[in-house]
N, C-alpha and C positions, 0 to 999 in steps of 0.2 A: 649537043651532048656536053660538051667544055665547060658550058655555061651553066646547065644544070649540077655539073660535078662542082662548079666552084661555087656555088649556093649550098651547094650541100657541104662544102667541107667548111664553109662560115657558119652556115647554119649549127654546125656542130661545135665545132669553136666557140660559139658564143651561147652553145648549152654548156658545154660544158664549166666557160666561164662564168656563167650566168644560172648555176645548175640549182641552186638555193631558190631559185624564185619562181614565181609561175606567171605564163604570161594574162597578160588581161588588154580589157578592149583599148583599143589605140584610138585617141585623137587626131583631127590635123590627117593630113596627108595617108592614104593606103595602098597596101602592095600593089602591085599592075598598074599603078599613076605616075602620070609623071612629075616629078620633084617641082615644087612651082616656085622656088623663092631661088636664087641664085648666089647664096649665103656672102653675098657682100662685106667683108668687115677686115678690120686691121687683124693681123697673127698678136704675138708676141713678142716679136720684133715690132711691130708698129706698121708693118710693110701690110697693105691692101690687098686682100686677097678675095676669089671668089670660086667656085666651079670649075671654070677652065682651070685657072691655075693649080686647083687642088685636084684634078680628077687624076687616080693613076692610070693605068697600062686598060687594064680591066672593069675600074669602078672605084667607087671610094663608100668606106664606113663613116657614117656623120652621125658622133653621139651628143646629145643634149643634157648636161648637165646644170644642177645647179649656180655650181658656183667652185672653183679651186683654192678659192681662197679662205670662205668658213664653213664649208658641208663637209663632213668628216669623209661621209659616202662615197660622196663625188672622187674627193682628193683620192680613196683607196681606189676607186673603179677607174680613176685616169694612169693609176698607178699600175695596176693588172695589166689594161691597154697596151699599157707601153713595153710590157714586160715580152706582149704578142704580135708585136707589130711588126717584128721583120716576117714572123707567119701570114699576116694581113699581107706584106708584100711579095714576100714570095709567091702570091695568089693575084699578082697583079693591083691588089684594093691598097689605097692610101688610106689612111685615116687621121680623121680632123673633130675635133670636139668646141662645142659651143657653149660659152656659159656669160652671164650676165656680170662677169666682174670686167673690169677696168684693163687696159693694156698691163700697164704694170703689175697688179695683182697675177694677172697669167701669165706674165715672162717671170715674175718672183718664183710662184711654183714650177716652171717649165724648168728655170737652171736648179731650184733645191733638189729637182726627183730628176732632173736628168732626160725631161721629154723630149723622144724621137719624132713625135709626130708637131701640127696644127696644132693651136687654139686658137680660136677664134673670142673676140669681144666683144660683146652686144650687150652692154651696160645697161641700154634701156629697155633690154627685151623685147624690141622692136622685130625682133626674125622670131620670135616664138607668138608672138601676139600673131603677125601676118600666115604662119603656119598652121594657126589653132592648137598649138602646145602647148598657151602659157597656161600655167597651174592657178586654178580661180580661186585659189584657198586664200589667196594673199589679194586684197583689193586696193584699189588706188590709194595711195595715200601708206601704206603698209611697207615695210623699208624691204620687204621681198618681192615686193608688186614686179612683175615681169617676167618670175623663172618661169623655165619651162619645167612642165612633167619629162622625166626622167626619158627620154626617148632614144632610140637607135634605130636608124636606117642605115640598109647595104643599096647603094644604088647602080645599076651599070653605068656604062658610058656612053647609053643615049636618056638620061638621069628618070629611068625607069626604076622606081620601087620594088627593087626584089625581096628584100626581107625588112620587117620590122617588129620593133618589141618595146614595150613598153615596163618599167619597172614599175610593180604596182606599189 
C-alpha cells in the first residue's frame, strides 16, 4: 500500500509539474522492468557515481535531459526539479539527471541555479545509446549525436520501473 501511495503522489507531482504536455510512447526501458544500465558516471563534482550510491531511502527519479548547458528547456526543467526536490525526499526518492555535457559544464550550471540534487555526465551519450533513448534525429557526425529523448523514470529500490514518461 506505501508503495502504491508513493507512486501515486510522484505520479501527481510530476503531472502536475509536467501538466503542459501529454505523455507519448517511450523508448528504451518500460515500466515493470528492471533498469538495466547502472548509470555509471562522474557528478559535478567529478566524484564517480552510480545506483548504489544514488538510490535514496525509497527509489530514485532519473531524468534525461538534453543538455544544461545549451537547451533552454532542459536548464528550465532542472530548475523546476530542484525547486521539488526536498518533496522528491520527503518521499524517500533522490533525484539525479543525466545529460550529455562535460563535468564542468554541469558543475557550471549546478553552482549558477544552485542544484540540490545529482547530475550526472555522459558527454558521449554512451548511457542513452545502451538505454535506447538516444534521440535519432541527430546522427553520427552531428554535434548533438548522442542526446537523449527527453526521458524520466521513478524507479524503486530493487531498480524496478515504476513510472515513466517521456517528453514529446
Amino acid at each position: 500500500m506505501l508503495r502504491k501511495t508513493l507512486i501515486t503522489v510522484v505520479a501527481a507531482t510530476l503531472a502536475i509539474m509536467l501538466s503542459h504536455n501529454a505523455l507519448a510512447e517511450l523508448p528504451g526501458p518500460q515500466v515493470g522492468q528492471h533498469f538495466p544500465h547502472d548509470l555509471s558516471a562522474p557528478d559535478q563534482r567529478g566524484e564517480q557515481q552510480n545506483l548504489d550510491t544514488l538510490m535514496g531511502e525509497k527509489g530514485i527519479v532519473v531524468l534525461f535531459v538534453r543538455s544544461a548547458d545549451w537547451c533552454p528547456y532542459c536548464k528550465r526543467q532542472l530548475a523546476e526539479v530542484n525547486q521539488r526536490v526536498q518533496a522528491f525526499s520527503a518521499l524517500g526518492l533522490n533525484v539525479v539527471a543525466v545529460s550529455v555535457d562535460e563535468v564542468a559544464e554541469i558543475a557550471a550550471f549546478a553552482e549558477k541555479q544552485d542544484i540540490a540534487f545529482t547530475l550526472l555526465a555522459d558527454p558521449a551519450g554512451d548511457i542513452n545509446g545502451q538505454l535506447g533513448i538516444r534521440d535519432e534525429n541527430y546522427p553520427l557526425g552531428h554535434k548533438r549525436f548522442g542526446v537523449p529523448h527527453p526521458v524520466l523514470y521513478v524507479l524503486d529500490t530493487d531498480r524496478v520501473i515504476r513510472l515513466a514518461y517521456l517528453e514529446p
